[in-house]
C-alpha positions as MATLAB code, in Angstrom:
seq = 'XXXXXXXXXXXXXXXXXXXXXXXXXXXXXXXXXXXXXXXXXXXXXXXXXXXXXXXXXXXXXXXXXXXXXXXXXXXXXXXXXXXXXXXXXXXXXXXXXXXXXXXXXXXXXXXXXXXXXXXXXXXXXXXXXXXXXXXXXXXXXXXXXXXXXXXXXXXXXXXXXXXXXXXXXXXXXXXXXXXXXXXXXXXXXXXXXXXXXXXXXX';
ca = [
       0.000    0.000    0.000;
       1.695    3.487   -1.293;
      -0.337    6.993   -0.022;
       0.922   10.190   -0.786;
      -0.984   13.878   -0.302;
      -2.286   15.677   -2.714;
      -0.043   17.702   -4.799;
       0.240   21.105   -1.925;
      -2.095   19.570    0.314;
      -0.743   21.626    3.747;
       0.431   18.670    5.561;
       2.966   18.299    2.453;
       4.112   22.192    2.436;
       3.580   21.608    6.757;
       7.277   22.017    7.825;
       9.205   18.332    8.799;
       8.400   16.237   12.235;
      11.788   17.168   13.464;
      15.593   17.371   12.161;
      17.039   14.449   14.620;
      16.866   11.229   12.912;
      16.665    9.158   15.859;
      13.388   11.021   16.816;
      11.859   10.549   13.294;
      12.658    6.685   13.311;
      11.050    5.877   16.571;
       8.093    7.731   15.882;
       7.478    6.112   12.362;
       8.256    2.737   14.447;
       5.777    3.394   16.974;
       3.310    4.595   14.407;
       3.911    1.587   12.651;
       3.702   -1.080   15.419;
       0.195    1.090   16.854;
      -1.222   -0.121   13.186;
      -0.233   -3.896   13.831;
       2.926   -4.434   12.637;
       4.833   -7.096   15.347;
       7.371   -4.847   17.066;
       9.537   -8.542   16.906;
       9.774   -8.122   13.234;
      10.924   -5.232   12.826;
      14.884   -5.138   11.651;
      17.033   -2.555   10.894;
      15.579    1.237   10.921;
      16.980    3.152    7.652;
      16.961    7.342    7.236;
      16.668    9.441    4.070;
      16.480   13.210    3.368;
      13.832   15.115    0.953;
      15.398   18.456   -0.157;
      13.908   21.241   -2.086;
      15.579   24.595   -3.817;
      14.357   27.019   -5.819;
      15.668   30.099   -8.079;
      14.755   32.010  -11.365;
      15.583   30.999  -14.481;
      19.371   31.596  -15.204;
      20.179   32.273  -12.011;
      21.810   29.414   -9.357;
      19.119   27.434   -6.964;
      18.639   28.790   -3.923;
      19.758   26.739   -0.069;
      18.430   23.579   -0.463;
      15.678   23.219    2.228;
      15.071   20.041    3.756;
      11.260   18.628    3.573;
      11.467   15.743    5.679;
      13.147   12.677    6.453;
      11.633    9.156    5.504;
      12.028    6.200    8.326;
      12.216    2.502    6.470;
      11.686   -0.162    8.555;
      12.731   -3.903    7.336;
      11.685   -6.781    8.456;
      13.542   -9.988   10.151;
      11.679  -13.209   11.261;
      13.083  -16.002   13.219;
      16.765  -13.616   12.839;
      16.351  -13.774    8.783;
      15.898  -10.321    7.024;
      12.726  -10.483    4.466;
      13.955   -9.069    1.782;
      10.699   -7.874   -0.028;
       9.166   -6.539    3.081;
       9.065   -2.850    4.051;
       7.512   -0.376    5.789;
       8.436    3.584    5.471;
       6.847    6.919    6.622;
       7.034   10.833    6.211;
       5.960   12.528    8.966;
       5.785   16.620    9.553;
       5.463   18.817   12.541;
       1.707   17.685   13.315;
       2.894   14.166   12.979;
       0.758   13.668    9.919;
       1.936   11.293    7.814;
       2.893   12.838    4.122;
       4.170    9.873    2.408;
       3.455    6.602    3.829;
       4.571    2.978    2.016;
       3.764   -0.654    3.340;
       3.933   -4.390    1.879;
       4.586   -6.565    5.385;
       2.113   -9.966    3.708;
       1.442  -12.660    6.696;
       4.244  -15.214    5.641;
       3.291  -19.148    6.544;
       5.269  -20.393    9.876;
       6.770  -22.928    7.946;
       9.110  -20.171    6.292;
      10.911  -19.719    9.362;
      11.601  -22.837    9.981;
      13.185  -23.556    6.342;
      15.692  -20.777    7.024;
      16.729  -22.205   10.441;
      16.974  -25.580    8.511;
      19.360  -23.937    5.387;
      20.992  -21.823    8.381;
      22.002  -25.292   10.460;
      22.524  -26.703    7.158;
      24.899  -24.296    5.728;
      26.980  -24.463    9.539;
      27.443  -28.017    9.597;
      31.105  -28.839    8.974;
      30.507  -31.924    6.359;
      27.558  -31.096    4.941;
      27.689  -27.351    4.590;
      31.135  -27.684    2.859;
      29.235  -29.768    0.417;
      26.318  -27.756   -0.069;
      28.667  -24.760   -0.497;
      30.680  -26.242   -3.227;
      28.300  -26.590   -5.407;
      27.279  -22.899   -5.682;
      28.793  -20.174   -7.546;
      32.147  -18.914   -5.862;
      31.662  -21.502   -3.264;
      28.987  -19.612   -1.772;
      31.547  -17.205   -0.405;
      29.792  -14.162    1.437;
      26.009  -15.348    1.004;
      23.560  -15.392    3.675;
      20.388  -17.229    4.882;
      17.464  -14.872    3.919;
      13.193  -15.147    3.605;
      11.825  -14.239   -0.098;
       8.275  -13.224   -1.537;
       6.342  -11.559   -4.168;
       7.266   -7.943   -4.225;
       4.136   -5.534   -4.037;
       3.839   -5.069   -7.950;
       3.676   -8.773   -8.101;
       0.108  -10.223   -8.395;
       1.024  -13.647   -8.843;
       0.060  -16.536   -6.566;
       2.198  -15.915   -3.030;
       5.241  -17.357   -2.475;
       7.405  -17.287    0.376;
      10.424  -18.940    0.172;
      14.177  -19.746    2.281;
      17.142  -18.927    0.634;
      20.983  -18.872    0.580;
      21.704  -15.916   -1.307;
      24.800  -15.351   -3.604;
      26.240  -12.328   -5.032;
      27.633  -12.776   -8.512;
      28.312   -9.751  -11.418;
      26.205   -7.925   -9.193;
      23.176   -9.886   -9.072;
      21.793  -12.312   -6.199;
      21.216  -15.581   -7.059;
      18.555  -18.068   -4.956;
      19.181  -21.640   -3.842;
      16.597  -23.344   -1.990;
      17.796  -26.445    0.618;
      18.977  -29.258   -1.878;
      21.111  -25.851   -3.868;
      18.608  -25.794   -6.639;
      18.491  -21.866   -7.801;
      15.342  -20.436   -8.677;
      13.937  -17.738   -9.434;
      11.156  -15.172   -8.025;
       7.810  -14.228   -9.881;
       8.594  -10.963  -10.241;
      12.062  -11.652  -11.185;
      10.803  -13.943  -13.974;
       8.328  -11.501  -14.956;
      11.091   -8.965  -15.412;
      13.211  -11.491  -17.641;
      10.127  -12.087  -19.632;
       9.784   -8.756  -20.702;
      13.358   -7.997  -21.429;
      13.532  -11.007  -23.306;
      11.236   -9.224  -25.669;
      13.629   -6.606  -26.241;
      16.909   -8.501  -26.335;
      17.823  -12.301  -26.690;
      20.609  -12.397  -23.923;
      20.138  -14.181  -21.192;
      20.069  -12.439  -17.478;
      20.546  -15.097  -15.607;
];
């Protein structure tokens, strides 16, 4: 779910909640948790700026005037960052909320449990050197994360474990057994660039 003002509705031109970051991300959290979301789920708390300047033509911008920070909440279950999952918020001086942005679906229990099972997996000193050696680069510098549709996805759901592998600057997906696959909306994306060029992406 994205919401945004209209454009020059007040609580957009409103002046920002408050310039200390800390203060911004704990009251998007707390706004965020009062609305449902399970405080044990939240992750890491990420900050970004929204500046404005203005000036006449052929002259140089004025001092760049800061709107408002945005607070982005991810999301870890079980100790496993969900990748597709976010929450983030605007807020101004009233504490309205200017630009608000949320996909957190209800993932099945059984997701968690996959991860810890690719997470013991991956640790154990026989097997995970196995498992390992069969990925790209050895697996070097992947991690155990949860994956799902993204928002723009409209697919049926999936929620899936994954050991994650950085290669030419893409992540690549193996599931327990170190079969790679792919998401919906990642497949979606490769259908319709396959349309405009016949190299392969993955």
């Amino acid at each position: 779910m994205t919401a945004t003002p209209n454009a020059g509705a007040s609580s957009e031109l409103a002046p920002p909640l408050t310039t200390d970051v800390q203060l911004h991300n704990e009251t998007v959290k707390r706004y965020f948790t009062s609305a449902g979301l399970p405080p044990d789920q939240i992750g890491r708390v990420d900050i970004g700026s929204s500046m404005i300047s203005s000036g006449r033509v052929g002259e140089p911008n004025g001092r760049p005037r800061l709107l408002g920070y945005t607070s982005t909440l991810t999301r870890s279950v079980g100790g496993y960052p969900v990748i597709e999952s976010v929450a983030s918020a605007r807020m101004n001086a009233s504490s309205e909320v200017v630009q608000e942005h949320v996909f957190w679906p209800e993932l099945p229990l059984s997701v968690a449990e996959d991860a810890k099972a690719l997470d013991a997996l991956i640790h154990d000193p026989s097997r995970g050197a196995r498992y390992l050696a069969g990925l790209p680069n050895h697996g070097a510098d992947g991690m155990v994360v949860i994956h799902h549709n993204s928002s723009s996805e409209v697919s049926s759901f999936v929620a899936k474990a994954s050991y994650d592998v950085q290669l030419n600057e893409l992540w690549h997906h193996f599931d327990i057994h170190g079969v790679e696959f792919q998401l919906p909306q990642e497949i979606g994306a490769l259908a319709s660039k396959s349309e405009v060029t016949p190299e392969s992406l993955r």
